[in-house]
VEXNU-446934 format. One record per residue (C-alpha): residue in three letters; x, y, z. Coordinates in nm, 4 decimals, padded with zeros to 6 digits. Each point is the difference from the previous one (the first is absolute). Example, Ala and Ser with C-alpha at 12.3 -4.5 7.8 and 13.67 -1.06 7.14 Angstrom:
% residues 2
("Ala", (01.2300, -00.4500, 00.7800));
("Ser", (00.1370, 00.3440, -00.0660));
END
This chain:
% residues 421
("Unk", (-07.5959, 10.6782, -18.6175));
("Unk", (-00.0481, -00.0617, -00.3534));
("Unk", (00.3086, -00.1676, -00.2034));
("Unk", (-00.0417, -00.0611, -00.3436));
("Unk", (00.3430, -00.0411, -00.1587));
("Unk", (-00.0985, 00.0228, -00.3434));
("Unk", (-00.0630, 00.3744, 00.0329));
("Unk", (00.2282, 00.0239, 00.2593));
("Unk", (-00.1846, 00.1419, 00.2603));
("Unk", (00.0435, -00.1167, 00.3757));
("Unk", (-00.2156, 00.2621, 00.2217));
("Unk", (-00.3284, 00.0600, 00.1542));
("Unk", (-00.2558, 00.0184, -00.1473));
("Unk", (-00.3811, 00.0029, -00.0681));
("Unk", (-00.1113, -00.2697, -00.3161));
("Unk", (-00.3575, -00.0057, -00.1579));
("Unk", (-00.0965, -00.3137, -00.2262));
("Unk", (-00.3017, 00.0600, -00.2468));
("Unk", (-00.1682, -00.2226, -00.2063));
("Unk", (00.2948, -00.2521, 00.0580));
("Unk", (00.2653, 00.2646, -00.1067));
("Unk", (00.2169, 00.1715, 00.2010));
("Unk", (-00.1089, 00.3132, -00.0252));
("Unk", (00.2517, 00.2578, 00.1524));
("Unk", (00.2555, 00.0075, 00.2658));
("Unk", (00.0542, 00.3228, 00.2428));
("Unk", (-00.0030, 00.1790, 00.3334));
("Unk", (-00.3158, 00.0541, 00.1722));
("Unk", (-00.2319, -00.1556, -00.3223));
("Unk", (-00.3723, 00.0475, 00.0674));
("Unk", (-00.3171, -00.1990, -00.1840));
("Unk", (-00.3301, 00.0181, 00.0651));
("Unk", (-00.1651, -00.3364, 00.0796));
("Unk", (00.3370, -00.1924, 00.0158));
("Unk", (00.0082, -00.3088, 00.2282));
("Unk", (00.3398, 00.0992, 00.2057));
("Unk", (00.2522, -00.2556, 00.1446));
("Unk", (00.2106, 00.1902, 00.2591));
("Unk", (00.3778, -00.1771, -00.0862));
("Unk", (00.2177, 00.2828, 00.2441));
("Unk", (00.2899, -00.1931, 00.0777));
("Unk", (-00.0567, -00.2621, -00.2548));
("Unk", (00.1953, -00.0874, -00.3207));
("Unk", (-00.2269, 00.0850, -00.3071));
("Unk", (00.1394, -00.2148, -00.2839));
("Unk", (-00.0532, -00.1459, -00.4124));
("Unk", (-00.1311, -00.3269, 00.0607));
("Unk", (00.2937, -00.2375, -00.0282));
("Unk", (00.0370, -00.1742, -00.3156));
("Unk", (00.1225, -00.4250, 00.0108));
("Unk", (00.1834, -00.0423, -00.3354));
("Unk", (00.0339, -00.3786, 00.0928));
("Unk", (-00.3155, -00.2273, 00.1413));
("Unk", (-00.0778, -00.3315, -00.0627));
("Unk", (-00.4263, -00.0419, 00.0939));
("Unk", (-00.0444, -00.3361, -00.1456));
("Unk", (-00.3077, 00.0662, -00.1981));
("Unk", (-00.0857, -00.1620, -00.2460));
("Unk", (00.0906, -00.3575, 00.1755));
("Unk", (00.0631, -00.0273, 00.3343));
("Unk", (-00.2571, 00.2372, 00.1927));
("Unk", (00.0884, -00.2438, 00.3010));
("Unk", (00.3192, 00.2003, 00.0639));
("Unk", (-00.1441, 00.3515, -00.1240));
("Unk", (-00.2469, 00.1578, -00.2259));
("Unk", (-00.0399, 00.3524, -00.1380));
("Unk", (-00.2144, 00.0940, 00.2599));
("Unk", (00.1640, -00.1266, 00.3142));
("Unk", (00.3818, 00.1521, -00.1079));
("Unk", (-00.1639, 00.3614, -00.0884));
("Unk", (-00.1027, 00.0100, 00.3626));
("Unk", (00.2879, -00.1323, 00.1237));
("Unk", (00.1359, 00.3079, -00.2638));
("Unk", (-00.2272, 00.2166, 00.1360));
("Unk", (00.1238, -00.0608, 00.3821));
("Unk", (00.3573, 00.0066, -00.1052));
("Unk", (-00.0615, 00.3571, -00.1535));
("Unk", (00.0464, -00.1022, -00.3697));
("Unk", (-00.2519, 00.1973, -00.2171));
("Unk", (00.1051, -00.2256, -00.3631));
("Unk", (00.1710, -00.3533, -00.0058));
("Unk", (00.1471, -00.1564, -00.2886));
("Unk", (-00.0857, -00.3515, -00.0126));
("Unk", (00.2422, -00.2710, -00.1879));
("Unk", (-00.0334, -00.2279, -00.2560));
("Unk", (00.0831, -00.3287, 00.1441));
("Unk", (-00.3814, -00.0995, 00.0682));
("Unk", (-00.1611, -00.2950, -00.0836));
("Unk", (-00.0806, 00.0053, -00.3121));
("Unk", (00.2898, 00.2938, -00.0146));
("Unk", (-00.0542, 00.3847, -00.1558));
("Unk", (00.1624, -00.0995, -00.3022));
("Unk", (-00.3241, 00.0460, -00.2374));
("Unk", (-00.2548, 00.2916, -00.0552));
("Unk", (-00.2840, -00.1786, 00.1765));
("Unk", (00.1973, -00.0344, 00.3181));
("Unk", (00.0652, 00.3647, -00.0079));
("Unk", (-00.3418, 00.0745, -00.0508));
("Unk", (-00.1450, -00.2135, 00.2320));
("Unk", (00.2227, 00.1368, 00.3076));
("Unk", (-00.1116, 00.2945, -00.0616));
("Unk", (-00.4034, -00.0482, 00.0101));
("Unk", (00.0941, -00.2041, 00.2531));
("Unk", (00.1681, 00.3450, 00.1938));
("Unk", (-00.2744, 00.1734, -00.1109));
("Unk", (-00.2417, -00.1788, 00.1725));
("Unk", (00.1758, -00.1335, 00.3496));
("Unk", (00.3207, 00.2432, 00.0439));
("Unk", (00.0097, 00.3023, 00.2107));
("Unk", (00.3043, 00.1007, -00.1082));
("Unk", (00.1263, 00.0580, -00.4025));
("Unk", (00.1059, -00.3574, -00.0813));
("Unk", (00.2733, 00.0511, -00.2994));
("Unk", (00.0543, -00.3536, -00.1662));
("Unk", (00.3613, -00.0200, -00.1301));
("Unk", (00.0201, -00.2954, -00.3239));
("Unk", (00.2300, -00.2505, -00.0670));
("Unk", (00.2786, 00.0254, -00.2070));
("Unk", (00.0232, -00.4053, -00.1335));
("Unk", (-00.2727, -00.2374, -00.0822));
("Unk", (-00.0678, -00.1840, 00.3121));
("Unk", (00.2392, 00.1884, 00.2118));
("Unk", (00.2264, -00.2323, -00.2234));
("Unk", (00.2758, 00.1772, -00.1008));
("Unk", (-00.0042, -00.0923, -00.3481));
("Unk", (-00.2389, 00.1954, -00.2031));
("Unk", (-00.1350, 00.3378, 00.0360));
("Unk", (-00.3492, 00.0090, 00.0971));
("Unk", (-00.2436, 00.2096, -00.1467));
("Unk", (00.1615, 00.3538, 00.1352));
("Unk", (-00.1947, 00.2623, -00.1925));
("Unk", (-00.3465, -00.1272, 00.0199));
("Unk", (00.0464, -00.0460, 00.3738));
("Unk", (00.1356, 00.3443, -00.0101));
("Unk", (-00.2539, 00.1508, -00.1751));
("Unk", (-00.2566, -00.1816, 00.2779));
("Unk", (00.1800, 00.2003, 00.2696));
("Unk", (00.3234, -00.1792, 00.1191));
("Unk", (00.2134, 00.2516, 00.1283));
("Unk", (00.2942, -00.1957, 00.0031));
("Unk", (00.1726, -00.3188, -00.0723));
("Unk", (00.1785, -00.2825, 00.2172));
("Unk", (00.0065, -00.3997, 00.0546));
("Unk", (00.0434, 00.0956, 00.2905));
("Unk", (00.0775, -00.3292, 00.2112));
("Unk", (00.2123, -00.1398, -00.2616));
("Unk", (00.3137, 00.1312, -00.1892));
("Unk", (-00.0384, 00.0588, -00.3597));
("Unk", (00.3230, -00.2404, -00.0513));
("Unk", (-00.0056, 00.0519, -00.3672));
("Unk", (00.2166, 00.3497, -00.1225));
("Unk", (-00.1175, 00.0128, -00.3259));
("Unk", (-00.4065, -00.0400, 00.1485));
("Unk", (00.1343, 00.2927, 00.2351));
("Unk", (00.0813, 00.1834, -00.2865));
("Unk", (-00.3246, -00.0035, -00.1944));
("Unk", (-00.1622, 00.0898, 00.2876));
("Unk", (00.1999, 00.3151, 00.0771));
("Unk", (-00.0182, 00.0785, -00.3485));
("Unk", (-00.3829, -00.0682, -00.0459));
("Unk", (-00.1062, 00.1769, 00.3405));
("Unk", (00.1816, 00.3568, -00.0914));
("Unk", (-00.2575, 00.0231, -00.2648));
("Unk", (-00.2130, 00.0447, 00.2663));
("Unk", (00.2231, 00.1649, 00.2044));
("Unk", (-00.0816, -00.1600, 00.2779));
("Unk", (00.2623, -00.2263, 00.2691));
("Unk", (00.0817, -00.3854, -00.0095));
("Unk", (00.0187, -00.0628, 00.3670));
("Unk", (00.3006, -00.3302, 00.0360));
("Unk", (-00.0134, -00.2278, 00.2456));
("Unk", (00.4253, -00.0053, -00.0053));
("Unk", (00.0737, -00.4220, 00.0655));
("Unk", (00.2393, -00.2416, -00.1544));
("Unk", (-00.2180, -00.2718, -00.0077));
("Unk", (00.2771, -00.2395, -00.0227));
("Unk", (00.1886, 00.1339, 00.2731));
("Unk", (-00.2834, 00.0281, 00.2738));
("Unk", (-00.1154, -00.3531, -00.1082));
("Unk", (-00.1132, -00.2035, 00.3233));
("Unk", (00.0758, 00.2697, 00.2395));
("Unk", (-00.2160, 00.0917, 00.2468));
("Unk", (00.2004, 00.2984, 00.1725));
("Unk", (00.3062, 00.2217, -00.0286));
("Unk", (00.2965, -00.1775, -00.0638));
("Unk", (00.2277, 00.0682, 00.3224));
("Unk", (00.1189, -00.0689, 00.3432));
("Unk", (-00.3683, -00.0636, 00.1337));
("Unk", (-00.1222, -00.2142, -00.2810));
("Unk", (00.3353, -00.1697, 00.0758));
("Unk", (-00.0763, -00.0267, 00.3454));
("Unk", (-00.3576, -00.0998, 00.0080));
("Unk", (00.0310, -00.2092, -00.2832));
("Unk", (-00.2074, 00.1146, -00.2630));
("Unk", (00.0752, 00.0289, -00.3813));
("Unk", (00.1117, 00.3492, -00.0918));
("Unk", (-00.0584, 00.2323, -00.2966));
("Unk", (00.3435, 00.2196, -00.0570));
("Unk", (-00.0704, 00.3970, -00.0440));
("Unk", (00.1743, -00.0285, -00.3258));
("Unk", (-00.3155, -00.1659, -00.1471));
("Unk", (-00.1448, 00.3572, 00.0390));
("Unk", (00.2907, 00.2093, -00.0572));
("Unk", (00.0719, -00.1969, -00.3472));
("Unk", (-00.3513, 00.0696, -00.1374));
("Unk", (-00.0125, 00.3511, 00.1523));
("Unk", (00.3528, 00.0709, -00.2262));
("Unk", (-00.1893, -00.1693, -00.2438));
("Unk", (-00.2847, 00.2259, -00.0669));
("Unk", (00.2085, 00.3023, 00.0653));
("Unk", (00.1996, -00.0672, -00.2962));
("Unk", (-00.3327, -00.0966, -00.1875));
("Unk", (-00.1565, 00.3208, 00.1061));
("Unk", (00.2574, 00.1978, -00.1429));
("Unk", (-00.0651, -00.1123, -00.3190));
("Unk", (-00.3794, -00.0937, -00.0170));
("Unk", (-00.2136, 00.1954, 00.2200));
("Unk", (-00.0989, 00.0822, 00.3498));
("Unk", (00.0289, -00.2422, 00.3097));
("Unk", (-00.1456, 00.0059, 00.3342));
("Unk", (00.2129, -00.2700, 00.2337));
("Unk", (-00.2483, -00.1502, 00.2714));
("Unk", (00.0935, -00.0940, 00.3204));
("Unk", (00.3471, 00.0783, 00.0430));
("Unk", (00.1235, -00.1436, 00.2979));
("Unk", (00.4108, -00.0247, -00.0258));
("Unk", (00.3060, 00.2086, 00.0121));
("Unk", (00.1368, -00.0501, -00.3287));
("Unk", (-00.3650, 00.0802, -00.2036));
("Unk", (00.0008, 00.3160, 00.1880));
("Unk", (00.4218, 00.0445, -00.1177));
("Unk", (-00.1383, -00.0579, -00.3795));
("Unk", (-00.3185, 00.1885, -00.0314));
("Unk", (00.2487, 00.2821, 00.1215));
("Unk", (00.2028, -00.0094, -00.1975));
("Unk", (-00.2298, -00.0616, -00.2787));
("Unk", (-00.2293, 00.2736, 00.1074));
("Unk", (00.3283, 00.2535, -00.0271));
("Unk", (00.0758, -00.1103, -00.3118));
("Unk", (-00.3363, 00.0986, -00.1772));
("Unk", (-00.1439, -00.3087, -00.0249));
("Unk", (-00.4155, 00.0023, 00.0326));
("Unk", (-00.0311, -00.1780, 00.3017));
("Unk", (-00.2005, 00.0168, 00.3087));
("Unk", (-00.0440, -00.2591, 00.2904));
("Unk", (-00.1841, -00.0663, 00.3460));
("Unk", (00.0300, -00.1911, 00.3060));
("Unk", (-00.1805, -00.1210, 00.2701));
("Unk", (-00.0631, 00.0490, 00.3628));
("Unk", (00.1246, -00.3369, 00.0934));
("Unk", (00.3349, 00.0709, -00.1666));
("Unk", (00.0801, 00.3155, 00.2072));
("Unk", (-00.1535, -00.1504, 00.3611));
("Unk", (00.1117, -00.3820, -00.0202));
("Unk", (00.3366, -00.2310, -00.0617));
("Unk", (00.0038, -00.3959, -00.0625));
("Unk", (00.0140, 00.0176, 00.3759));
("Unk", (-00.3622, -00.0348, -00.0593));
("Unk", (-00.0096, -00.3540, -00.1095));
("Unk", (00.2337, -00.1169, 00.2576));
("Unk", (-00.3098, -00.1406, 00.1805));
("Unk", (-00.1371, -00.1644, -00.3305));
("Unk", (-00.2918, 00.2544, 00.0177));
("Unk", (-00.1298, -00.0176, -00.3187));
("Unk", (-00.1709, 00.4003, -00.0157));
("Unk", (00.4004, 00.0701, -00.0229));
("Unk", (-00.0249, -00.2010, -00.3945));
("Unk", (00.0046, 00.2584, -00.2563));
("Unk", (00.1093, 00.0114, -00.3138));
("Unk", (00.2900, 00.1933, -00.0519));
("Unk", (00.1215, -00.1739, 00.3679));
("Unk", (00.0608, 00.2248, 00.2821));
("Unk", (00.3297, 00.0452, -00.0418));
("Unk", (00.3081, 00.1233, 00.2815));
("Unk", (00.0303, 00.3416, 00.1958));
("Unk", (00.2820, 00.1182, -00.2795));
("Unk", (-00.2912, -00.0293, -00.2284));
("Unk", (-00.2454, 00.1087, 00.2120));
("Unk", (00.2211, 00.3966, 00.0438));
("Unk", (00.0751, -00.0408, -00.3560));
("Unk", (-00.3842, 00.0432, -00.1083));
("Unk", (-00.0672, 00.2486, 00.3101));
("Unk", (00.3180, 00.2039, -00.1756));
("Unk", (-00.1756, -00.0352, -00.3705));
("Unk", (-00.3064, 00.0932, 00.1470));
("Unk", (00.1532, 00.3066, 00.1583));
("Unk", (00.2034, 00.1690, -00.3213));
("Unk", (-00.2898, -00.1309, -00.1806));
("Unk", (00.1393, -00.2793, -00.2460));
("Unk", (-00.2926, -00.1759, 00.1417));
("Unk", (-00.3180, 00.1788, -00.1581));
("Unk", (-00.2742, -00.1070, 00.1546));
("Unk", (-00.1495, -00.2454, 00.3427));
("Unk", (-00.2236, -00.2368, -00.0920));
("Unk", (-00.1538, -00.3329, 00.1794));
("Unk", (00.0099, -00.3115, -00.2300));
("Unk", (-00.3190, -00.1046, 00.2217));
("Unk", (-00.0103, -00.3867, -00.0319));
("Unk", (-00.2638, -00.1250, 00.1850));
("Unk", (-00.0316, -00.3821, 00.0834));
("Unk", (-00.2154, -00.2415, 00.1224));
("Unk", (00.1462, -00.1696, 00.3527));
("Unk", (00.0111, -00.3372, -00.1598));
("Unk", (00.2589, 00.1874, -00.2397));
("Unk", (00.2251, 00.1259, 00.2955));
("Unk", (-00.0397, -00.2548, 00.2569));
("Unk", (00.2481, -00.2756, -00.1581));
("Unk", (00.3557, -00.0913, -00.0262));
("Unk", (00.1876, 00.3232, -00.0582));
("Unk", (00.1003, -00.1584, -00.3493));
("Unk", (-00.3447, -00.0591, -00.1481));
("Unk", (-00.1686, 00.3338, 00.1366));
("Unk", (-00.1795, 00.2515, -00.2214));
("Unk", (00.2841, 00.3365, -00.0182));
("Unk", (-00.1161, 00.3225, 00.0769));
("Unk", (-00.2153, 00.2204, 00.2645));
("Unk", (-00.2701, 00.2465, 00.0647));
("Unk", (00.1126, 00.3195, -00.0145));
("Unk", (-00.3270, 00.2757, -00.0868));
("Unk", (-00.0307, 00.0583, 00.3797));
("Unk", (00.3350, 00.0468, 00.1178));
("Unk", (00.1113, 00.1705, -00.2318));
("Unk", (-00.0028, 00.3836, 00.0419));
("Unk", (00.0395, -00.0684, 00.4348));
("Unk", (00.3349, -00.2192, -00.1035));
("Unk", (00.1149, 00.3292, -00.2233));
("Unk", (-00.0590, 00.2315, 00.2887));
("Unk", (00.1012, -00.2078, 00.2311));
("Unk", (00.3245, -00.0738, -00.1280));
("Unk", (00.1403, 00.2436, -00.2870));
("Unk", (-00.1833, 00.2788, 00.1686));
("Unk", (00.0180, -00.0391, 00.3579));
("Unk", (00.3518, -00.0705, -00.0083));
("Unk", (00.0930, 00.2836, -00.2269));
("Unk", (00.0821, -00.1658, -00.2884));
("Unk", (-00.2775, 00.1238, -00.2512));
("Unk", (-00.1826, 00.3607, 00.0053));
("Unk", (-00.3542, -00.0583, 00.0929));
("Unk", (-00.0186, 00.1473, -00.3465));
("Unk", (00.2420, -00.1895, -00.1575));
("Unk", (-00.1577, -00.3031, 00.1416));
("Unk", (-00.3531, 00.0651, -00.1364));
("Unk", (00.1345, 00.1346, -00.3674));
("Unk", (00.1159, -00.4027, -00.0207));
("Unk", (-00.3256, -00.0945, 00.0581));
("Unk", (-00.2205, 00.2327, -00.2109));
("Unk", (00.1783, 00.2390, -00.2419));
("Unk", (00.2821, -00.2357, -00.1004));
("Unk", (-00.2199, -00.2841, -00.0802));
("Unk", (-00.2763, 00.2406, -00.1810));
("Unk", (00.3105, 00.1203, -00.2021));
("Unk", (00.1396, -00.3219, -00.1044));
("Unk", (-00.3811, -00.1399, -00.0724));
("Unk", (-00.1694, 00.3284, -00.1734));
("Unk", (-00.2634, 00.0012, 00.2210));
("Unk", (-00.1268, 00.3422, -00.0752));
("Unk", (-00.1661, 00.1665, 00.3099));
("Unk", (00.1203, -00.2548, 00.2312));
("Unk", (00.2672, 00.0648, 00.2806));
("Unk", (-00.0763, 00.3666, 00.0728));
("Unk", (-00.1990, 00.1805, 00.1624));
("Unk", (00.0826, 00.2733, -00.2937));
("Unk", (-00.4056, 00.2586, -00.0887));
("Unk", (-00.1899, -00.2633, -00.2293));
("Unk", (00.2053, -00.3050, 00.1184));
("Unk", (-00.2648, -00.2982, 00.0907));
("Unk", (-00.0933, 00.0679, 00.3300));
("Unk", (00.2181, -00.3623, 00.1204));
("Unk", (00.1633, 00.1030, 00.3411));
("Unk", (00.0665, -00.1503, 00.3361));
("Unk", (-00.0136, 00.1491, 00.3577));
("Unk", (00.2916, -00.1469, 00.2174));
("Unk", (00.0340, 00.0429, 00.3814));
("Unk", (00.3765, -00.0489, -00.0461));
("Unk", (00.0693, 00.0032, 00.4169));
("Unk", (-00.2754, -00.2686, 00.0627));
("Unk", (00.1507, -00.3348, 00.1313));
("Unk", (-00.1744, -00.3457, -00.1076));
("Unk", (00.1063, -00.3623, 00.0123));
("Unk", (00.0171, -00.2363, -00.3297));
("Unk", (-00.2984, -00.2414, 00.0780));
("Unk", (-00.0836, -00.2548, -00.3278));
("Unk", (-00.2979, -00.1011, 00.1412));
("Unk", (-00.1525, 00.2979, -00.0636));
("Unk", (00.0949, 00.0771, -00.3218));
("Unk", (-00.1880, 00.0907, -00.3451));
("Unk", (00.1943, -00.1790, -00.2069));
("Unk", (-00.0649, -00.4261, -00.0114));
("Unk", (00.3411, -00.0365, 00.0424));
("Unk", (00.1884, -00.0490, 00.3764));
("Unk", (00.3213, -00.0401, -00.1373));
("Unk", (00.2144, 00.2797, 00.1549));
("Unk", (00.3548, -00.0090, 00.1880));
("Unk", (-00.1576, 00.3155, 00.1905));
("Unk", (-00.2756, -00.1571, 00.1984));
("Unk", (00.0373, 00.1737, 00.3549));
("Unk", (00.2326, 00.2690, -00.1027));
("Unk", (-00.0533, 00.3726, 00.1132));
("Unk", (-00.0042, 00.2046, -00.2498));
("Unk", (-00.0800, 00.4314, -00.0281));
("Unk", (-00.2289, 00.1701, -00.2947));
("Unk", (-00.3341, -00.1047, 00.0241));
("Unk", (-00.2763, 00.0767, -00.3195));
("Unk", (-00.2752, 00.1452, 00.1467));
("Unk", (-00.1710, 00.1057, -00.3510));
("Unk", (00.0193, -00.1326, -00.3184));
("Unk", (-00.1922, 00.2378, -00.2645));
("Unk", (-00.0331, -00.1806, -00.3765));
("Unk", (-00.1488, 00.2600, -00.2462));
("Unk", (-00.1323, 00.1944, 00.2488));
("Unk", (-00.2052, -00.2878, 00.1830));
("Unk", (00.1194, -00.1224, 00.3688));
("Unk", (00.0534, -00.3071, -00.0023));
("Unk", (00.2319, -00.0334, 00.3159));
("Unk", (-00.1191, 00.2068, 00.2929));
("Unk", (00.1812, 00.0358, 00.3251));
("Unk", (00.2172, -00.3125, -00.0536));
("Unk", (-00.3425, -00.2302, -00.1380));
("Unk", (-00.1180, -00.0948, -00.3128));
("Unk", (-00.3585, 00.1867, -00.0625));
("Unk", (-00.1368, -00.3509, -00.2041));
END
């Protein structure tokens, strides 16, 4: 069953990938020579595409490096990962760019898609050098990991990016306001005692660049993880504005509840935040104010995550879980289309980005496409993961949708659930 949302097809079909293309799509297709993968009763799909990454390289290969999160990619079903700017030294300069992309070149087995800064030094103060890292392939821009606090920085930015027309991706946080806190602000951070960031820290920055974005240029909101975001990108969204966000698995599968126990896999950064929330971005996700799924992969060392609650690294490892926690979830329980589901995670993101010939399976396409047992039952283990990171809230969860196959310009580079190198 192939579903490919951009060409809105869901049906059976035969595919036939040549010379890394996708070639055609039809009933009963015959080639002489072909090497045939039997898929009846499989889901044939685009490979996934992760707007939002973080693979630590350059700088701290310890916690990942371009080759160890492209197989964790690879696993998860993602075909093409964008990978953020908060490295060490971050994407904000040319020579970055360039360098994470020999580097993909060489190691990756997936398309690696570096996204630049948009300040000097992840700063927030001045612009960093934009065009030239445009020009050396950026595909977008964020700091992601830190607000850009400054409106009038925001501004340029917005302004200076639509030349290119390509997205500044915001990381929406009042910097002021989640100062010190280490989860959401509520009952259980009352309860257990820990300092608490209030949703409004989001919500305020969020109405922020909606207003900005009105006037300046196009925004893509990352991570939006509270009922009131999801309220103004709405109503944003009806009113014209050029606007698009995402969210994450662990915003429509967890609440705070998750930190009750101190464990530290449960920091992230927007906090998990309470059920309301939780249905609120299930609800955006369903009458689509919510544009696309993405991970915000985070991987840490364990001497990051193993400390006081307070003074652990935020954020989790998310390439492997992804697509089973969508079906799992949104699908299984009705909420999301199978092809609604996967147009958030390949056509949407391909659309905001520009990635021409990525996220559908559409005659001359590049031949990036996943094969998905979507009945086949598995259990979270960290241990055996791709990725360096073991930080996950999901270890020992069941989960349903299993990648069997991941193809990357026509070359197998996951078969029958294992990477081939």
């Amino acid at each position: 069953r192939i579903i490919d949302p951009a060409s809105n097809l869901d049906g059976v079909r035969d595919l036939l990938v040549e010379n890394g293309k996708v070639k055609t799509v039809g009933q009963k297709l015959k080639a002489a020579g072909a090497t045939v993968i039997n898929a009846s009763g499989m889901l044939v799909l685009p490979g996934l595409i992760d707007m939002h990454a973080h693979l630590r390289d350059p700088g701290r290969p310890d916690k990942e490096t371009i080759a160890s999160g492209s197989r964790a990619a690879a696993l998860g079903g993602f075909t093409t990962v964008c990978c953020m700017a908060n490295t060490n030294p971050p994407a904000d300069n040319p020579a970055v760019i360039e360098y994470i992309i020999a580097k993909a070149k060489a190691e990756a087995v997936v398309n690696i898609l570096p996204v630049a800064a948009i300040t000097r030094g992840l700063k927030g103060e001045e612009l960093a050098e934009m065009g030239r890292c445009f020009a050396e392939g950026a595909v977008a821009f964020s700091d992601d990991g830190k607000p850009v606090m400054r409106a009038d920085v925001m501004r340029r930015a917005l302004e200076y990016a639509r030349q290119f027309d390509v997205p500044v991706i915001s990381h929406c946080e009042d910097a002021n306001l989640s100062a010190g806190g280490s989860m959401n602000e509520g009952e259980v951070s009352t309860e257990i005692g820990l300092p608490g960031i209030p949703a409004v820290s989001e919500e305020a920055m969020v109405a922020r660049e909606t207003l900005l974005a009105r006037e300046y240029g196009r925004v893509h909101i990352a991570h939006v993880s509270s009922a009131n975001s999801v309220k103004i990108i709405r109503q944003a969204k009806r009113e014209g504005t050029p606007l698009t966000c995402e969210t994450c698995p662990h915003y429509f599968t967890l609440t705070e509840e998750a930190a009750r126990t101190y464990d530290t896999n449960a920091k992230v950064n927007p906090p998990l935040k309470t059920k309301g929330d939780v249905q609120a971005v299930i609800r955006g996700l369903k009458d689509g104010t919510i544009d696309v799924i993405a991970t915000d992969h985070a991987p840490h060392t364990t001497e990051d995550k193993k400390v006081e609650f307070n003074q652990a690294a935020t954020g989790l490892v998310g390439l492997e879980t992804a697509l089973a926690l969508v079906i799992t979830r949104l699908v299984g329980t009705k909420i999301l289309t199978l092809k609604e589901a996967v147009g958030k995670m390949t056509a949407a993101p391909a659309r905001i980005l520009k990635l021409a010939g990525k996220g559908t399976l559409k005659a001359g396409a590049d031949a990036d496409l996943i094969i998905v047992d979507p009945k086949a039952e598995w259990t979270v283990d960290a241990a055996k993961f791709a990725s360096k990171g073991r930080n996950t809230p999901f270890n020992g969860w069941k989960l349903q949708g299993k990648v069997l196959y991941t193809i990357v310009g026509g070359k197998v580079v996951v078969r029958d659930g294992k990477l081939t190198d």
